[in-house]
C-alpha positions as CSV (number, residue, x, y, z in Angstrom):
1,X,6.3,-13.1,-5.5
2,X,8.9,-11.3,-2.9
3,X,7.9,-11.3,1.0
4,X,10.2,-9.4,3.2
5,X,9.9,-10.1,6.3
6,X,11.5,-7.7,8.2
7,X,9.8,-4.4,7.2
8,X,8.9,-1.6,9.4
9,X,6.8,1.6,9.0
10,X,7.5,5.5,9.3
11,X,4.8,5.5,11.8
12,X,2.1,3.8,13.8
13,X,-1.3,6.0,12.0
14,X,-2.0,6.5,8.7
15,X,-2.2,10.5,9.3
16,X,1.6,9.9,9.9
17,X,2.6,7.5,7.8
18,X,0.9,7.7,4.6
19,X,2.6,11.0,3.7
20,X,5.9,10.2,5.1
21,X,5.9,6.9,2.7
22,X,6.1,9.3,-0.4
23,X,8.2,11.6,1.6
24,X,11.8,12.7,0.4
25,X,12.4,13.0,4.1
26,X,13.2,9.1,5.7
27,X,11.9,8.7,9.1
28,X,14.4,10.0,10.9
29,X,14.4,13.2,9.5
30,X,10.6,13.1,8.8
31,X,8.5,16.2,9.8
32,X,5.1,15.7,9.1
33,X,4.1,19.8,10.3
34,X,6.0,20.6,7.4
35,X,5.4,17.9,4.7
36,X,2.8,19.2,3.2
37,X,5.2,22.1,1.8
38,X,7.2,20.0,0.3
39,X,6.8,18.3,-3.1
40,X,6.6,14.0,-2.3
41,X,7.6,11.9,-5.1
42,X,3.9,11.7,-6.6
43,X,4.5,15.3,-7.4
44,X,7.9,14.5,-8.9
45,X,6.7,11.4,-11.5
46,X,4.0,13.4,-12.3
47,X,5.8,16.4,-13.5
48,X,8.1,14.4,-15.1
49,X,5.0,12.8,-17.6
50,X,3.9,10.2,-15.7
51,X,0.6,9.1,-15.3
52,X,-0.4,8.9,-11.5
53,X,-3.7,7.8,-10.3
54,X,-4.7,7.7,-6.5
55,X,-7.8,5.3,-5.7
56,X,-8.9,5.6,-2.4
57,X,-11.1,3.5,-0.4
58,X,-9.7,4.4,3.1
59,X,-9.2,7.9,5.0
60,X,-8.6,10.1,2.0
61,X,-4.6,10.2,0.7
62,X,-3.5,12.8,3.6
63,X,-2.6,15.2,1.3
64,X,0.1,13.2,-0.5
65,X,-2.5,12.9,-3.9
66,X,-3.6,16.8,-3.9
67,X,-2.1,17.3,-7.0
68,X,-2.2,13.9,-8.8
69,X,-5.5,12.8,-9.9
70,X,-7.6,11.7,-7.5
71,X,-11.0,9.1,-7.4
72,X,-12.8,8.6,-4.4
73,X,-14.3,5.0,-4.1
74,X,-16.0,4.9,-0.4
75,X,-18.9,5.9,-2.1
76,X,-21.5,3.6,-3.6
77,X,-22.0,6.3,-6.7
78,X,-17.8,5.0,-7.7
79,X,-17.5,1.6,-6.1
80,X,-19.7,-1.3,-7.4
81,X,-18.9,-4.1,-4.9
82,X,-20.4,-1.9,-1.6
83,X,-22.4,-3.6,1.4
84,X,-22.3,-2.5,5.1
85,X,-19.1,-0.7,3.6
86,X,-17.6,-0.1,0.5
87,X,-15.1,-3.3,-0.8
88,X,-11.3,-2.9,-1.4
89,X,-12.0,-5.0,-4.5
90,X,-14.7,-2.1,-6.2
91,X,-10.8,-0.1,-6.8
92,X,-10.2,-2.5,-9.1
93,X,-13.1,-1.4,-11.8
94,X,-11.7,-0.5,-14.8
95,X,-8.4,-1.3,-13.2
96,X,-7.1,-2.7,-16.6
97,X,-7.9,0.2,-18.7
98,X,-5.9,2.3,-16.5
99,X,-3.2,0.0,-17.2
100,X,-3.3,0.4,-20.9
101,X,-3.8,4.2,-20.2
102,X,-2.4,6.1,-23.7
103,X,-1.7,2.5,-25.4
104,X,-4.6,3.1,-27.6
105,X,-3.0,2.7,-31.7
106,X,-3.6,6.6,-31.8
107,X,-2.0,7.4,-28.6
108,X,2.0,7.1,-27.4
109,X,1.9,4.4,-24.2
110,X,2.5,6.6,-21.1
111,X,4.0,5.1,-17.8
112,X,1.3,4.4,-15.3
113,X,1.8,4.6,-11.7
114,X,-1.5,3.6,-9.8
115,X,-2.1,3.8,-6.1
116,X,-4.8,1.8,-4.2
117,X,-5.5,2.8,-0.6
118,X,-7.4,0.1,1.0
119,X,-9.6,0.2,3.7
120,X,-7.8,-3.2,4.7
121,X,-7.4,-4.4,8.0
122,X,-8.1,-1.1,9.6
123,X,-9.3,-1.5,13.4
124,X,-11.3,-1.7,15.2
125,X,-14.4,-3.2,13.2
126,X,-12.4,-5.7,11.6
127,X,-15.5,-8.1,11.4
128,X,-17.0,-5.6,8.9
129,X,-13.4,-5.6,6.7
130,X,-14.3,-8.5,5.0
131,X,-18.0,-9.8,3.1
132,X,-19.0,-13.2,4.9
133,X,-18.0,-15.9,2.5
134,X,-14.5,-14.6,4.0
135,X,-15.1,-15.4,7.1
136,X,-13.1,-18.9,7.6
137,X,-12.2,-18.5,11.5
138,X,-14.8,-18.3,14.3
139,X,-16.3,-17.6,16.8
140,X,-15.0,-13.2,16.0
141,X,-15.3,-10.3,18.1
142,X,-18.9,-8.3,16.4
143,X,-18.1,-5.2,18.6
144,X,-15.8,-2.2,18.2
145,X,-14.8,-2.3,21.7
146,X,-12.1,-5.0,21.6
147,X,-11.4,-5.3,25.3
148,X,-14.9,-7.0,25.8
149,X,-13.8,-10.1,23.4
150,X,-11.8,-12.5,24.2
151,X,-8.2,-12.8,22.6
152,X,-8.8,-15.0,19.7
153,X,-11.6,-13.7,18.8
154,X,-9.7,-10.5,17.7
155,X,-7.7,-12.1,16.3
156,X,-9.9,-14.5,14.3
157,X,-11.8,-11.2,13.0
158,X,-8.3,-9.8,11.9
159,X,-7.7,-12.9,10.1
160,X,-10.6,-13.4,8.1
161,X,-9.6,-9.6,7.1
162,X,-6.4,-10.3,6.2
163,X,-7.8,-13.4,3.8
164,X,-9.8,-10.4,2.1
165,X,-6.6,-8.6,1.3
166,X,-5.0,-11.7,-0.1
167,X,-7.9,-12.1,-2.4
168,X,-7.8,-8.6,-3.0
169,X,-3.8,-8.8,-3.9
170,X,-4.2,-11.9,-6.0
171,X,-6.6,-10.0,-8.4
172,X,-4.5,-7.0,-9.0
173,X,-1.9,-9.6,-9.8
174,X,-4.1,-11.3,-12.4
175,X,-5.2,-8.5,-13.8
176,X,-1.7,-7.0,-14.3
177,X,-0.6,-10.9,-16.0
178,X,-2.0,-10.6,-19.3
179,X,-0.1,-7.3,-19.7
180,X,3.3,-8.7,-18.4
181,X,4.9,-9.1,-22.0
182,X,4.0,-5.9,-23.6
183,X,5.0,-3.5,-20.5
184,X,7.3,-3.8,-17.5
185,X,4.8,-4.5,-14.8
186,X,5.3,-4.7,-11.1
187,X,3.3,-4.7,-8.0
188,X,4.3,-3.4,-4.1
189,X,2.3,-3.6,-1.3
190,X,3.0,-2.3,1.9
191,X,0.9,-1.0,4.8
192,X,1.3,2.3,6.4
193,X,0.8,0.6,9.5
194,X,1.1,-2.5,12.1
195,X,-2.0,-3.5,14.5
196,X,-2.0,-4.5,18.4
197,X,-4.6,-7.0,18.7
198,X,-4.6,-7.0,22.9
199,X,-1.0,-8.0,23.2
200,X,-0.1,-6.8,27.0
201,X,-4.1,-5.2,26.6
202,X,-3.0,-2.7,24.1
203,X,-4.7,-2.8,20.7
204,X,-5.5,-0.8,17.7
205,X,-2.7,1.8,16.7
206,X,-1.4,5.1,16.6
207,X,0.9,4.9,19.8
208,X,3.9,7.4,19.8
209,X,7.0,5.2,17.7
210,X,9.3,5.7,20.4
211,X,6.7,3.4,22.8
212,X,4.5,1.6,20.4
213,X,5.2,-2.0,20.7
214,X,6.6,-4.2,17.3
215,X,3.2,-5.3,16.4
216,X,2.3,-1.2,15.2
217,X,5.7,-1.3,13.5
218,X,6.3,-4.2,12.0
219,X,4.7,-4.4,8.7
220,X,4.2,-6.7,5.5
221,X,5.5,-5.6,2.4
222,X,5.2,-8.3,-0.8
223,X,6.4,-7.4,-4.2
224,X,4.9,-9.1,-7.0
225,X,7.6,-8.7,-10.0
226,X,7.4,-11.2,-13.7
227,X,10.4,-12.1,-15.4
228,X,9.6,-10.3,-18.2
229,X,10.1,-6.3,-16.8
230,X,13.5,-4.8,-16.4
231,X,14.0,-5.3,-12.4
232,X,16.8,-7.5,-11.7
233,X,15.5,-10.7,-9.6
234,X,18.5,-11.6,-7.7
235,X,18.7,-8.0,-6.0
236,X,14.7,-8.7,-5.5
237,X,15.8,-12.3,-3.8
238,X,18.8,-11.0,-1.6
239,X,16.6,-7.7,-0.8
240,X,13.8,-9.7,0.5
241,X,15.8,-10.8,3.6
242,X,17.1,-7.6,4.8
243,X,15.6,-4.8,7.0
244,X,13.2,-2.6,4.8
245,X,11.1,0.4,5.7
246,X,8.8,3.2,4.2
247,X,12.3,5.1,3.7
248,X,12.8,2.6,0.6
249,X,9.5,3.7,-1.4
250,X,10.5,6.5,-2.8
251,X,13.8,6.1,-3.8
252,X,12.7,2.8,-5.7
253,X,9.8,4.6,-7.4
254,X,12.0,7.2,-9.0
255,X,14.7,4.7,-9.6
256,X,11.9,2.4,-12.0
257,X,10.7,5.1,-13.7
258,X,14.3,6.2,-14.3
259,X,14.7,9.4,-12.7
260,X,17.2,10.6,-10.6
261,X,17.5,13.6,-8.0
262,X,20.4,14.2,-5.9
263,X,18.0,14.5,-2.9
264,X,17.7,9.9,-2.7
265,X,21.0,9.6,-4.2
266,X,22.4,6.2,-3.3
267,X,19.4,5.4,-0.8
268,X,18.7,2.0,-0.2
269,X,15.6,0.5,-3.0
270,X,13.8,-2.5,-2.7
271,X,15.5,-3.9,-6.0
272,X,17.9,-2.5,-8.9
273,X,16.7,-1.4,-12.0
274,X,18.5,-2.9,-15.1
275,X,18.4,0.2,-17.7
C-alpha cells in the first residue's frame, strides 16, 4: 500500500475536475468548455477492447462515462446498502464478478478497468456520509450550514467520514486479494477534490484554483499494488514521495494496459510498467 503525500487536483469541484482527471489535456492546458469534444482516455481503453465499467454513487461521471458503460447506484432499486442515503459500499455488489468479467472456461479473460465514484466525503452534510457505527468522534456538526458549528465539530463529522472511506477502500482491496495470482491487479484512489473545513472561515469547495486555499487542492491519492502484477515496486516507492497530480492518471492508465499514443508521450506516471 503506496500513500503519496504530496498530490494535488486539476480543480477544486468535481464539475471541473472529474473530467479533467481522464483528460489528455494536464491542468495547465485544461479546457473544460471544450472537453467534452474530445475523446478522454476511457474512450481510448475502451476502443482498444477493454472492458470499462463506471459505478457511480455521487454526481453522475460529468460526461467522462457517456460512452463506456454506465450503472447508476444512488438509487435503492441498484444499491443494497441504502439508508438516509445510498452507501459507497452497495458499488461493491457483484464487484467480484466484474473482476472475472470474460474469465468464464468458455470466454477469453478481457482487461477490466472499473471506476467507483463515491459519494465520500462530499460537504457539507458530512454527518450523513457515514452509517452510525462509524461515528467514533463526537460531539459533530448535524447541520448543513457549517458556520453555525463550532470548529471541531466539522471536523469530527469529516472524520468519521473519512473512516467510512477507509472501510470502504479496505474491501475493494480484499475483494481484489483472492484474484492477485491469476491477474495483475492494482487499485488507485484519488479524489477529484480537497475540502475547507472553516480554515480562515472558508469551507466546502469549489473556489477559483488560482485563490482556493491548499486544503481544496491538496488531495490523497493511495495505490494499492501486490507483488504478483507486472508494476515495478521500487518506481511505486520512489514515486510515492514526489509531487503527483490528476495530470498523472491518464498517462499511467494507458501505460498499464500497454498502449501508447504520442499525445502522453513521456508524461510523468505514478509507477513503470515492466512489459
Amino acid at each position: 500500500l503506496y500513500s503519496f503525500q504530496n498530490a494535488v487536483s486539476c480543480g477544486t469541484s468535481t464539475a471541473y475536475s472529474v473530467p479533467c482527471m481522464f483528460s489528455y489535456a494536464n491542468r495547465a492546458d485544461y479546457d473544460i468548455d471544450t472537453a467534452k469534444y474530445n475523446e478522454n482516455v476511457l474512450d481510448t481503453l475502451s476502443k482498444q477492447g477493454i472492458n470499462v465499467i463506471w459505478r457511480d454513487n455521487n454526481s453522475s461521471s460529468k460526461g467522462v462515462a457517456d460512452r463506456v458503460t454506465f450503472e447508476d447506484y444512488k438509487t435503492a432499486d441498484t444499491n443494497p446498502n441504502c439508508d438516509v442515503e445510498c452507501r459507497d459500499i452497495g458499488m461493491l455488489d457483484g464487484f467480484d464478478a466484474l473482476v472475472k468479467s470474460g474469465s468464464s472456461p468458455k470466454d477469453t479473460p478481457k482487461d477490466t478497468l472499473i471506476l467507483l465514484h463515491q459519494m465520500g466525503n462530499h460537504g457539507p452534510a458530512y454527518y450523513q456520509r457515514y452509517p452510525k457505527e462509524f461515528e467514533a468522534y463526537n460531539p459533530v456538526c448535524m447541520t448543513n450550514e457549517l458556520s453555525k458549528c463550532d470548529a471541531q465539530s466539522v471536523i469530527n463529522g469529516y472524520d468519521n467520514a473519512i473512516r467510512y472511506t477507509d472501510y470502504f477502500l479496505s474491501n475493494v482491496i480484499d475483494t481484489l486479494k483472492p484474484y492477485e495470482q491469476d491477474y495483475d491487479v492494482v487499485m488507485v484512489y484519488m479524489s477529484d477534490h480537497g475540502e475547507s473545513l472553516g480554515e480562515n472561515n472558508i469551507y466546502l469547495h469549489g473556489l477559483p484554483y488560482k485563490f482556493a486555499p491548499d486544503t481544496q487542492k491538496h488531495v490523497p491519492a493511495v495505490i494499492w499494488s501486490p507483488d504478483s502484477n507486472n508494476i515495478d515496486a521500487d518506481s511505486l516507492s520512489s514515486m510515492s514521495n514526489q509531487p503527483v497530480s490528476h495530470d498523472f492518471i491518464t498517462p499511467t492508465l494507458l501505460s498499464f494496459f500497454g498502449i501508447t499514443t504520442d499525445e502522453v508521450k513521456g508524461a510523468p506516471t505514478f509507477f513503470k510498467v515492466n512489459n
